[in-house]
C-alpha positions, -999 to 999 in steps of 0.1 A, spaced: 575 -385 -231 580 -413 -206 552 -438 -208 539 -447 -171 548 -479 -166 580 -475 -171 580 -464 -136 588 -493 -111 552 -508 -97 544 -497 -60 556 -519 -29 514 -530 -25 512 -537 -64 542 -555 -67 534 -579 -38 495 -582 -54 513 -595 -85 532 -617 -73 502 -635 -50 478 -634 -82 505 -651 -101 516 -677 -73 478 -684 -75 472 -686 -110 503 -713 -115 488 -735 -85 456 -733 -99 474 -747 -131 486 -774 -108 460 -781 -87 437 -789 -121 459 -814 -131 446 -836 -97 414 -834 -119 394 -826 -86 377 -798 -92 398 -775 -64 420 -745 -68 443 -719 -47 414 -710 -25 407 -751 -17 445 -752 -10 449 -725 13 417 -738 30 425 -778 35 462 -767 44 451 -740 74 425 -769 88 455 -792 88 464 -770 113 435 -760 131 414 -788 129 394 -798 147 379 -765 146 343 -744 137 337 -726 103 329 -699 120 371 -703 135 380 -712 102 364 -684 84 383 -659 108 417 -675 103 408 -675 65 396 -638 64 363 -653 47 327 -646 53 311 -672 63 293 -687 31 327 -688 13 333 -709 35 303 -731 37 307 -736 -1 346 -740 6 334 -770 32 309 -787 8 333 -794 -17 362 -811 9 337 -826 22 324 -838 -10 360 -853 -18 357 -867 17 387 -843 33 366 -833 66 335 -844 83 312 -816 102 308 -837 134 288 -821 168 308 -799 188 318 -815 219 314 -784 244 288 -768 222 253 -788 213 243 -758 193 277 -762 171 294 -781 149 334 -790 146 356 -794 113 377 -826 113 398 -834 89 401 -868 76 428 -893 67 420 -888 35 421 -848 38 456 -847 56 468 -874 27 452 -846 0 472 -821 21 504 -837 19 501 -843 -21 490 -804 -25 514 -792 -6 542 -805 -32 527 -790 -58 528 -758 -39 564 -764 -31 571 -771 -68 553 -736 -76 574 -721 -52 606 -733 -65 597 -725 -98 584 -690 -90 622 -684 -72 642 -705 -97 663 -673 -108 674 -665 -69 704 -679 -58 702 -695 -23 716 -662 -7 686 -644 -25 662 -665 -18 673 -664 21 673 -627 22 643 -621 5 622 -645 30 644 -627 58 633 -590 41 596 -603 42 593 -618 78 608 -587 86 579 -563 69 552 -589 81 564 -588 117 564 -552 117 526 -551 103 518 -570 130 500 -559 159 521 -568 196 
């Protein structure tokens, strides 16, 4: 009798695992900043260092997030003092998402953590490997992309 999961996990699966446990180490990192943030908080701060200044509504789109999450996501960098909601300046009705000096200086810090996670995630691929597997994904990710 051949027990089931001794069958290789599915392309989907196997990429799921790998994501939940790239986020379960960085949220091991990320507590160690003793700020109260995690993977989510990450992945937010780092897209606004790129988008910024920008809506929620703008940032809830490029984060695939409905709005509240994002609201909530907000609160706390702002909280920490990472953004400021400032008025929009072509829209009254609307407000923008700037991130602060001290945001981009969170950024940076983060960001070597999730470097380090990465590293350590990859740390039994040889250079080669590691090059074609980032080569093998771009190539599935561009093809999933719509022209």
């Amino acid at each position: 009798m051949i027990c089931a999961s001794a069958n290789p996990p599915s392309f989907g699966l196997l990429l799921r695992q790998v994501r939940d446990n790239l986020a379960r180490q960085l949220d091991l990192s990320l507590a160690e900043e003793n700020l109260g943030i995690g993977f989510t908080h990450f992945v937010g701060l780092k897209t606004l260092a790129h988008m910024a200044p920008c809506t929620a509504n703008e940032l809830a789109q490029a984060l695939d997030q409905v709005p509240s999450a994002v609201t909530r996501l907000l609160d706390k960098l702002e909280s920490l003092g990472c953004v400021r909601r400032e008025p929009h300046a072509q829209d009254r009705r609307a407000l923008q998402i700037v991130l602060t000096e001290q945001g981009s200086e969170l950024c940076a810090r983060l960001k070597k953590r999730g470097d380090a996670v990465m590293d350590y995630a990859m740390r039994d691929l040889s250079p080669e490997e590691r090059a074609l597997l980032m080569s093998l994904l771009t190539r599935i990710r561009d093809s999933l992309t719509p022209p």
